[in-house]
N, C-alpha and C positions, 0 to 999 in steps of 0.2 A: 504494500500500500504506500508505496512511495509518493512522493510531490508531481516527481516524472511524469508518472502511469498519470495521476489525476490531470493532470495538464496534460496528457496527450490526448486521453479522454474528451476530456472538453474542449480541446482543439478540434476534434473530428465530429462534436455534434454538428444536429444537422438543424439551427434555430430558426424559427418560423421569425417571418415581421411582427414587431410586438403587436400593433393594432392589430393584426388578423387574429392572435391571441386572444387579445382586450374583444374583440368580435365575437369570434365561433364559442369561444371556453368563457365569457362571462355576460356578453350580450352586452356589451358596451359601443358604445358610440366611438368609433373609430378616432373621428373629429372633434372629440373632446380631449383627448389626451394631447400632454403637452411631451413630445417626442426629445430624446435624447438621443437624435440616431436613428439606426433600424429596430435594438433588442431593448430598449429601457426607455419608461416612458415617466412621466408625473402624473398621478390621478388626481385632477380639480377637487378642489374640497367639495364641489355643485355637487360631484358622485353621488356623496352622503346623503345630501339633503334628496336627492330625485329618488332615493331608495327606501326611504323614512316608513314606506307602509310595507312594505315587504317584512316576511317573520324572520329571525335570524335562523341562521343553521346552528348546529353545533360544536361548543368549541371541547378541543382537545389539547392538553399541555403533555409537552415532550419533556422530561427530566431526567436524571439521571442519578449514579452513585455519585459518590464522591470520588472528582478524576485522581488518575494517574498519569504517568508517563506512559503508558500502554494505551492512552486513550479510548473512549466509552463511543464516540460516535452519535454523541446527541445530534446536532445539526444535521450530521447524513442520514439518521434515522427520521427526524421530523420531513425531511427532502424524502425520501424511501418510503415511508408513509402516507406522504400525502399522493403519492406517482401509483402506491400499490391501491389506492383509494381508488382513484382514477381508473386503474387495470379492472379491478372489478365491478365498474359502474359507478360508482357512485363521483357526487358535483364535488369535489375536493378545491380546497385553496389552502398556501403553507405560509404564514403570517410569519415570521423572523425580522431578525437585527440584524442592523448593517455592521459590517466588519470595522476594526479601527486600527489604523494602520502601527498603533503600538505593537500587539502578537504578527502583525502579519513580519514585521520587519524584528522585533524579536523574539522569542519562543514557540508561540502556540502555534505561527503561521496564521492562513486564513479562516472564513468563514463563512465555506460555499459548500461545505460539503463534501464526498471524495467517490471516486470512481464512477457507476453510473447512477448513483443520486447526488446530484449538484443540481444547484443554480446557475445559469449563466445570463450574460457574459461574463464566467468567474474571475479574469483579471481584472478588467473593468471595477467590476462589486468590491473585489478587495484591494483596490487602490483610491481611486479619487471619485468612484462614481457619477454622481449627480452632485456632487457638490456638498452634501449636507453636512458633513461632518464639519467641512470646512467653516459651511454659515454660523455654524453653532461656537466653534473655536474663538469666531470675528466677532460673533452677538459677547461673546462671554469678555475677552481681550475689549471688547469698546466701553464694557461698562467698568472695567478697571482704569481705564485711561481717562474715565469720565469722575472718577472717585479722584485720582490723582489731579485733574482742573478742577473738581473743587475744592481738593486738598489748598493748592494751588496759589487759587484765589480767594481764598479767605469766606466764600456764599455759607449762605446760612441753609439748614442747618450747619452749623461750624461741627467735622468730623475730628475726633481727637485723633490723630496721624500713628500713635501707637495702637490706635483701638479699630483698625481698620480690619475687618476680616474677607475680604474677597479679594482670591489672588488672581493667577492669571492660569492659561490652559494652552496644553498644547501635543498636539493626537501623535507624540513620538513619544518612546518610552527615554527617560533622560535623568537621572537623578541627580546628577549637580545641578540641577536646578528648584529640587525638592525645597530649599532653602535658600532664597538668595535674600542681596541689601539690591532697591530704586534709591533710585534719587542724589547719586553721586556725581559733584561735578560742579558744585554751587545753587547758591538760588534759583540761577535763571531755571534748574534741570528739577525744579522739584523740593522737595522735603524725602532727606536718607530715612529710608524706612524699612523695615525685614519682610518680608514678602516670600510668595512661594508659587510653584507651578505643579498645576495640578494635571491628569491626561484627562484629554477634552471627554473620552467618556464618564469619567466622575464628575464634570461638568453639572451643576446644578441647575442649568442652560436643558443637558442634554436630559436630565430628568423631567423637566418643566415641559420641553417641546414632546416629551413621551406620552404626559399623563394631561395634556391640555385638551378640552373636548370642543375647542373651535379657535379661530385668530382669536377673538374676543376676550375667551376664558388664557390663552397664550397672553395677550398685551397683560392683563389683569394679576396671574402668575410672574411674569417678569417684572412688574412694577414693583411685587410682595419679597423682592430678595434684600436679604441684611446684607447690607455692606459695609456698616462699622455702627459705632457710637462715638455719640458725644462725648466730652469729658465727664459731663455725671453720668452716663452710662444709658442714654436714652439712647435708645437701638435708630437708625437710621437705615433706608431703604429705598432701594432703587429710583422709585415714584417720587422719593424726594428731591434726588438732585435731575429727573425729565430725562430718565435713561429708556424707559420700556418702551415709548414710542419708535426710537429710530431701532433699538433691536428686536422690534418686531417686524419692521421694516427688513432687516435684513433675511430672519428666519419665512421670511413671507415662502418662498418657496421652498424653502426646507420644509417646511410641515407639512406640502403634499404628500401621501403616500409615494414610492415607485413601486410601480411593476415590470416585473424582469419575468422569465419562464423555468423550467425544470430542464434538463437533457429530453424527456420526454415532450416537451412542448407545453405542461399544465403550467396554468396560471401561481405564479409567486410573489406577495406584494412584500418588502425589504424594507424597514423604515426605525431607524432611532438606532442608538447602538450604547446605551449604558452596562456597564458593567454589570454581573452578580455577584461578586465579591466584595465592592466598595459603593456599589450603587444599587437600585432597585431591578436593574437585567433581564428587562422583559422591553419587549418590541412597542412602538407609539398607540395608544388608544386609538387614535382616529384610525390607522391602519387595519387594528383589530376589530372595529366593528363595521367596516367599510368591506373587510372580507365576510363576515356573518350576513352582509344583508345579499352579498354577490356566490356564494357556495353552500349547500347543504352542510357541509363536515370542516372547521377552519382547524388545521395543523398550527399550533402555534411551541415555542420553545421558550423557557426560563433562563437564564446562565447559570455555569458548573451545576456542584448537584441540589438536590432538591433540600438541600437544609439553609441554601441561599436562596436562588433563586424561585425553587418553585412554592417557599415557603415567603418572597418579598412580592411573586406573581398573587399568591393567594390575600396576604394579609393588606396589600399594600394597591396594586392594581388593582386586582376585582372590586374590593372594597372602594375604590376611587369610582370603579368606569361602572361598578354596579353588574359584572358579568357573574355571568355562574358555569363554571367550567363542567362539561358531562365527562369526559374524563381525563385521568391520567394515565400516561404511558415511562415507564421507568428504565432507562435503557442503561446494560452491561455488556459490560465481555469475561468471560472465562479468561483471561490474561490481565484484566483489571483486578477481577475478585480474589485474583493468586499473590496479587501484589500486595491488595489490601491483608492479604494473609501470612506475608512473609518470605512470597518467592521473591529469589533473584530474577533480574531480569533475562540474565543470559539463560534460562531455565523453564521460558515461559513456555517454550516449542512443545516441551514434553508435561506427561499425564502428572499431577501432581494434589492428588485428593485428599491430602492433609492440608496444603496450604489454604486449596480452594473450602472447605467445610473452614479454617479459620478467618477466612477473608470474609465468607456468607453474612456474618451479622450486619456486615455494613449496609448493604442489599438491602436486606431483614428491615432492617431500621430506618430505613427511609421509606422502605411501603410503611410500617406501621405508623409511622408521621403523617403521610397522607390522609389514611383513613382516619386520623381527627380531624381533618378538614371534610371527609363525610362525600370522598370524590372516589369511586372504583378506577383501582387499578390496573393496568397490565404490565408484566414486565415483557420489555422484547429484549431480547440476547443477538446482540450482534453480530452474525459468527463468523468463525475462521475457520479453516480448511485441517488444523490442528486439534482445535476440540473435539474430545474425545466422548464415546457415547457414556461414560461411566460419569464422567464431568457433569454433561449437560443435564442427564439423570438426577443428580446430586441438588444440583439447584431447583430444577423443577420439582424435587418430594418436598424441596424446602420452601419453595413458594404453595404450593399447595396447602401447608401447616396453616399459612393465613388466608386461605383463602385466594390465593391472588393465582390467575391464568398466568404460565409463562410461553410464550411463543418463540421460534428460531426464525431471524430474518435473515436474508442473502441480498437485501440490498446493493450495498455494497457492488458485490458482483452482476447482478440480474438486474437492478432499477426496481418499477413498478412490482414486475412477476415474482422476483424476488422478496417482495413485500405484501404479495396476494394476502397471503396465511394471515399475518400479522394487522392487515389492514381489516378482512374479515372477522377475525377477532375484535376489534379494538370496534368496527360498526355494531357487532352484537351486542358490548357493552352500553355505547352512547344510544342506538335504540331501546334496550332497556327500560332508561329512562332512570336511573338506582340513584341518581347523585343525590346527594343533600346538601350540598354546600354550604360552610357556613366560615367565618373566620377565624382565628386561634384565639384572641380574644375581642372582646368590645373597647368601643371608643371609652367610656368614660374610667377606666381603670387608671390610675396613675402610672406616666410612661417609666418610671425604675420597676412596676410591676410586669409592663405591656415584655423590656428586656425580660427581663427573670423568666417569664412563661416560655418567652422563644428557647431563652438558656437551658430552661427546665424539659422543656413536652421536645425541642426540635434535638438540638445539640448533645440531651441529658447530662446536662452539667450539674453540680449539687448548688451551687449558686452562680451569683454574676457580683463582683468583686468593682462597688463603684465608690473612687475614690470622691472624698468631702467636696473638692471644688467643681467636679462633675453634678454633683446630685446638688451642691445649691444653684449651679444652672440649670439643673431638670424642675428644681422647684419653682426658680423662677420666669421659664417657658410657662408651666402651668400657670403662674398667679399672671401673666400675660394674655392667656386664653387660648395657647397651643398643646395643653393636654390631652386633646384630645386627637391630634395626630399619631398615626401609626410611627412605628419603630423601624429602621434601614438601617440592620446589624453592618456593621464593615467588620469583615472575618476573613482567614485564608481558607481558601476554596479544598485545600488537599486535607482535611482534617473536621471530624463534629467542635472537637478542641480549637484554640487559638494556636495550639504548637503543631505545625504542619508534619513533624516527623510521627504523632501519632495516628498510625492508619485504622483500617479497620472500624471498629465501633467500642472506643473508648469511653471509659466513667473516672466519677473517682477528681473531677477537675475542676476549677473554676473557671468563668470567663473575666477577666481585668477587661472596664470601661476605660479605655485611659483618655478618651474625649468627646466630648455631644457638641454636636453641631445643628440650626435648626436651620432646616430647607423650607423656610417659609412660603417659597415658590412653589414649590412641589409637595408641599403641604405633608412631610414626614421628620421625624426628626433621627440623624444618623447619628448614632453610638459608634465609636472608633472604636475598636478590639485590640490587643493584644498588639503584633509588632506590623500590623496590615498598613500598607504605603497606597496614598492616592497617586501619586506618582511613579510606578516601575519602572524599573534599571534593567538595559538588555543584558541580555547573558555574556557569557566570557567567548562566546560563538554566535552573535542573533543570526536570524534566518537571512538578514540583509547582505550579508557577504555571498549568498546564493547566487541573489536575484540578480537579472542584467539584461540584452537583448540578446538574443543571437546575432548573424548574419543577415538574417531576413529581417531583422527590426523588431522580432516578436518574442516578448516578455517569458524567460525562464527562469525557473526556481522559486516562482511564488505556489504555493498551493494552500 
């Protein structure tokens, strides 16, 4: 499953014109789309509103274990699902996040998918796209630049220059600049001030443009960000110094949906790209209910695994956009579960049924997390050519303990046909109709409680460790009237713990708050974890020393 193979792959599909897409597979108006070319298109925000009486389809969230270096294959499974949807009839669409060019240039790589379930035009998506990322970067950087003119010039509200909390962003992973000093050079350049950069997808910009349910409710969101205080400590905010207008102005066409296609030609709409490990990691509202009112079945995906993201999808999105998911799909590999267990990697090729029975609880324990949110699961097993019948046995008697269907998908290899089984599956559940959906907990509980519960029921931690100058900012959000905003844990994605080397399904820990921050914009308040960076540092190899042209001018080494 090399970068190669997936890029050669997608080099030889055979991509239809997006409007005939936007046409045949969703009944749209050709002439309405605002075209990017031949494959990628903008869908008017009109879409929404012409669709308003139509019932929605149903939605289904893609999650996963918690990754490894052997990777789980969420995004090719949500891509492989919604194509094997397809295969069998039914109206499918796959709702996802746009790539950010931090993993693509260092570690993770991209975020299209791999072999024959992808999105394309996959370079395209996981470089510059449409532009959004960029708008979001520009909305976010002008409103700093607009803190530093009234820094500046002395306007009222007058900002106390140390009490300035909105830094800057920018979508390369980079950590010298995690912490910098502005304003060096004299008066003319400023007031020296400590400052920091954050990746444009932890962007409180890039949360805001996610969870906005129109320009209006977007300009309104953007006006509501902190971007310091006074010297007595009176919070100050975007609307005060006449920022939300012109960056809305800019996001104007970033918060159209795009639609892009599958390798198989099914309709794919790509839109917002936050994080799930430092941000809330689930795709734009508008996108997601703009697929509900155009597909029977909307494929959608959370980031990393389900004790982030599909636990910031549940508590944090649906509760915002008012969705109710019919079901979950929880996707592994037999090479993941072995890791979580204890195998070395050079060891994954062969049968190894003690690691994999120790790696299982992780599995385990993320379906049982689901089912308090009251949503049926599936797990699909992403397979390899290597797992063994005694393996895949092992996990299925163990998914059966709870109840929970486990399917083998060959996406990957096969596309859609390969995803028949699993897509079949996964419509018997959401026909059903079993879901109960409901939150982890309610708005009015106090947000050091709202932490603890996630700490408690997601992670099983025996407590959450919030130090005195944290919890009298959580008191004092509440006695301001943001108590009642949801919780956006920042945790590493490789661990239920804050210590990434404990795999598996660890106890026995606590979770250390070591900062709260309020996204008054996005209307959640983020608890900082343990040693989790809004900023990452590429590796001591990033993927960017791959990437380059060939001869013919065409893009290799990105996958």
């Amino acid at each position: 499953m090399s970068s190669s193979i997936n890029l050669e792959i997608a080099s030889r599909a055979s991509l239809r014109l997006i409007k005939e897409v936007a046409q045949d597979k969703l009944g749209l108006d050709p002439d309405s789309l605002e075209l990017y070319g031949k494959h990628k298109a903008k869908l008017p925000l009109s879409t929404l509103d012409s669709l308003r009486d139509k019932p929605d389809g149903k939605l289904i969230l893609v999650t996963a274990i918690s990754p490894t270096k052997a990777g789980e294959g969420k995004t090719t499974t949500s891509i492989g699902l919604t194509d094997g949807l397809n295969h069998i009839g039914a109206k499918a669409i796959v709702a996802i996040r746009e790539p950010s060019l931090g993993p693509c240039f260092g570690m993770k790589g991209g975020a299209c998918g791999g072999g024959y379930a992808q999105v394309a035009p996959m370079t395209d998506i996981n470089l510059h796209f449409t532009g959004d990322f960029h708008a979001i970067t520009a909305g976010h950087n002008l409103l700093a630049a607009m803190v530093s003119n009234h820094l500046h010039w002395g306007h009222k509200p007058q900002i106390d220059p140390r009490r300035v909390t909105w830094g800057r962003v920018l979508d390369v992973n980079d950590r010298s600049l995690r912490n910098i000093v502005t304003g060096l050079g004299g008066k003319a350049n400023g007031y020296a001030r400590e400052g920091r950069f954050d990746i444009t997808a932890a962007s409180e910009v890039m949360a805001i443009l996610c969870l906005a349910s129109d320009l209006k409710d977007l300009e309104r969101r953007l006006g509501n960000i902190k971007v310091g205080r006074t010297a007595d400590k009176d919070m100050i905010f975007s609307k005060d110094i006449k920022a939300e207008g012109a960056m809305t102005a800019l996001l104007k066409e970033a918060f159209q949906p795009n639609l892009v296609q599958t390798l198989e030609n099914n309709p794919a709409l790509i839109h917002g790209g936050p994080f799930g490990n430092i941000a809330h990691g689930c795709n734009s509202i508008v996108a997601t209910k703009m697929a509900l009112k155009l597909a029977d079945y909307v494929v959608t995906e959370a980031g990393f695994g389900a004790d982030l993201g599909a636990e910031k999808f549940f508590n944090i999105k649906c509760r915002q956009a008012g969705l109710k998911p019919a079901c979950a799909v929880v996707v592994a590999t037999i090479k993941a579960l072995k890791l979580h267990g204890g195998a070395k990697e050079v060891s994954l090729g062969h049968e190894d049924l003690v690691a994999l029975k120790q790696g299982l609880p992780n599995l385990l324990r993320h379906l049982e997390n689901i089912k308090k949110f009251g949503v049926p699961t599936v797990v699909a097993i992403n397979q390899f050519t290597h797992d063994t019948l005694a393996e895949l046995e092992l996990v299925e008697r163990s998914c059966q303990e709870l109840g929970v269907r486990m399917v083998l998908s060959s996406h990957w290899a096969q596309g859609g046909k390969g995803a028949a089984k699993l897509a079949e599956t996964v419509k018997q559940v959401v026909d059903a109709g079993a879901s109960k959906f409901s939150p982890l907990y309610s708005d009015d509980l106090p947000l050091a409680e709202k932490m603890r519960i996630v700490a408690r029921e997601i992670y099983r931690a025996d407590d959450v460790e919030i130090p005195q100058t944290a919890q009298t900012r959580l008191t004092e959000l509440e006695k301001h009237g943001y108590g009642h905003f949801p919780v956006c844990m920042a945790k590493t994605q490789y661990s239920f713990s804050t210590n990434p080397s404990l795999k598996g399904a660890p106890t026995g820990f606590t979770v250390p708050v070591r900062e709260v921050r309020l996204a008054m914009g996005a209307e959640f308040i983020v608890a900082i974890t343990g040693d989790i960076m809004t900023m990452p540092g590429l590796p001591r190899v990033p993927a960017a020393e791959a990437i380059g042209l060939d001869d013919d001018g065409h893009i290799v080494g990105l996958f």
